[in-house]
C-alpha positions, 0 to 999 in steps of 0.5 A, a space after each residue: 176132645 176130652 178137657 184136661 184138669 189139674 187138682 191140688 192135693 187130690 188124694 184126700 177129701 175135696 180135692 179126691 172128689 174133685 177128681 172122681 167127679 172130673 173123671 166121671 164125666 170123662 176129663 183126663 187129669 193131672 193130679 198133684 200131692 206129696 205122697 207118690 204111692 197114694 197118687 199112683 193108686 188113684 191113678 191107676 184108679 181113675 184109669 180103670 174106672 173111667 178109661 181116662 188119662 191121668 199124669 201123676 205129679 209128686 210135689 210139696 207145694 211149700 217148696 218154690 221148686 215144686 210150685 214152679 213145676 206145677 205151674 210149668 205144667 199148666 203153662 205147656 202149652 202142647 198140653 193145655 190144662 183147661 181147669 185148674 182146681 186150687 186145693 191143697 190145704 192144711 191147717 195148724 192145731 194152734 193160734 198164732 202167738 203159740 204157734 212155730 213161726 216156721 209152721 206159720 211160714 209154711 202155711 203162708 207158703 201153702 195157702 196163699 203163695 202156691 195157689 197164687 203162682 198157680 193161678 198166675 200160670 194158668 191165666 196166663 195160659 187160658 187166656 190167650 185160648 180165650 177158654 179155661 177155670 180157675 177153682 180156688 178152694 177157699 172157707 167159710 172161715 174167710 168171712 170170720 176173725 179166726 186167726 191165720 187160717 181165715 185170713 190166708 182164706 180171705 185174702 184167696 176169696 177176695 183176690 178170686 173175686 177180683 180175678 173173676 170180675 177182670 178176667 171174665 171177657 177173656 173167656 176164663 171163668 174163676 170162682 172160690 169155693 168156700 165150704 164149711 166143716 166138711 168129712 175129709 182127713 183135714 182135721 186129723 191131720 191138723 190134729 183139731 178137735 172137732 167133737 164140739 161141731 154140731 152133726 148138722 154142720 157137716 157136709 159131704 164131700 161128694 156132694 160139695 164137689 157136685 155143687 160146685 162144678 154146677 155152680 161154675 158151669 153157672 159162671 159164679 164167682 163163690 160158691 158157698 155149698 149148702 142152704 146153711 152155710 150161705 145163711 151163716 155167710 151172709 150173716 158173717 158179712 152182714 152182721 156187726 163185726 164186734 158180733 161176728 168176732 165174738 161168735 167167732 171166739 166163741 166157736 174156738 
C-alpha cells in the first residue's frame, strides 16, 4: 500500500520537489496552492510520470476557511495523509517599522498560524495510527536576528523540536528543515535583491529535497541541508549574540 502526503505550496521550489520526490519513489499525494490551473498541470504531471494519485486543493492558507479545509484533509480519517510536508512561504521586501501592518498580519497568518493548525490536525490524526511525519519547512534565518521573518521562523524551529521530542513514542516523526538561500521563485516574488549573495551560498533544490527525506527517515528532529550552512548554524548558536546581530545587519 502506497503512502499518501500532503505538501504546502507545491508548484514552486521546495515544495514542487517535494512532490516529485514524493512521487518518484511512488506515494500519492495531496498538493495545496492558490493558483489552480498550475496545480492541475503538476497534477496531470505527476500522474503521467509516475502513475500515482494525486488530489488537487486550491487554498489561500492566509484565509482561516482555507486552513480549516486543509486540516479536514489531513483529519479524514478514510484517507489517512501519512506525511504532512509544511511549506508554503513567502517573505516581504521591507523590514518591519516600514512594512504595511496588514501584509505583516498576513505573513503571521501565513508562516506560523497555518502551519500550526496543519500540524495539530495531522498529529491528531497520525497518532492514534501510531505512524505518520510532520516537515515543517523553516530557515537558516531562524537562528539569526533578521526581523520578522526569522522570528516566525524560529518560533516554527522550535515548536517542531519540541513536538518531535513529546510526540516521538507515539510512533510520529517530526522534524524542521531549515535551509539556506535556495534557487526557487521566493525571492522574485518577494521582490529581494539577491545580487550581493555569494554564488557558494545557493543551493539546489533538488538536492535539498533528497537530503531531507533521508534525514527523516533517520528520525532527525533538524535538517540543516549542506556542509556549509550546518557550520553557519552552529556558529549562529554558538557565537556571541552581540556578534551574531551584527553579522546579521551586516548581510541585509
Amino acid at each position: 500500500m502506497s503512502a499518501r502526503a500532503l505538501v504546502t505550496g507545491a508548484t514552486a521550489g521546495i515544495g514542487n520537489s517535494f512532490v516529485r520526490a514524493l512521487a518518484a519513489r511512488g506515494d500519492d499525494l495531496v498538493i495545496v496552492a492558490r493558483d489552480t490551473a498550475r496545480l492541475e498541470a503538476l497534477a496531470t504531471d505527476l500522474r503521467a510520470a509516475h502513475g500515482v494519485e494525486v488530489d488537487v486543493v486550491t487554498a489561500d492558507l492566509t484565509v482561516p476557511a482555507d486552513v480549516d479545509r486543509v486540516a479536514a484533509v489531513l483529519a479524514d480519517p478514510d484517507r489517512p495523509v501519512d506525511l504532512l510536508v509544511n511549506n508554503a512561504g513567502a517573505s516581504l521586501a521591507g523590514w518591519f517599522g516600514d512594512t504595511d501592518i496588514a501584509d505583516e498580519d498576513r505573513q503571521l497568518d501565513l508562516l506560523v498560524r497555518a502551519p500550526m493548525h496543519l500540524m495539530d490536525a495531522a498529529l491528531k490524526a497520525m497518532g492514534p495510527r501510531g505512524r505518520g511525519a510532520v516537515v515543517n519547512v523553516t530557515s537558516v534565518a531562524a537562528f539569526t536576528p533578521r526581523g520578522v521573518y526569522s522570528a516566525h521562523k524560529i518560533w516554527l524551529t522550535n515548536l517542531s523540536l519540541w513536538t518531535a521530542w513529546h510526540h516521538a513514542a507515539s510512533g510520529v516523526k517530526v522534524m524542521a528543515l531549515a535551509p539556506g538561500f535556495t534557487r526557487t521563485e521566493f525571492h522574485q516574488r518577494g521582490e529581494m535583491d539577491v545580487s550581493g549573495v555569494p554564488r557558494w551560498m545557493w543551493l539546489d533544490a533538488d538536492r535539498l529535497v533528497a537530503d531531507a527525506l533521508r534525514d527523516l527517515e533517520r528520525g532527525k528532529a533538524l535538517s540543516v541541508p549542506s556542509k556549509r550552512y550546518k557550520v553557519l548554524t552552529f556558529l549562529a548558536k554558538h557565537a556571541p549574540s552581540s556578534l551574531v546581530a551584527r553579522a546579521a545587519k551586516r548581510g541585509r
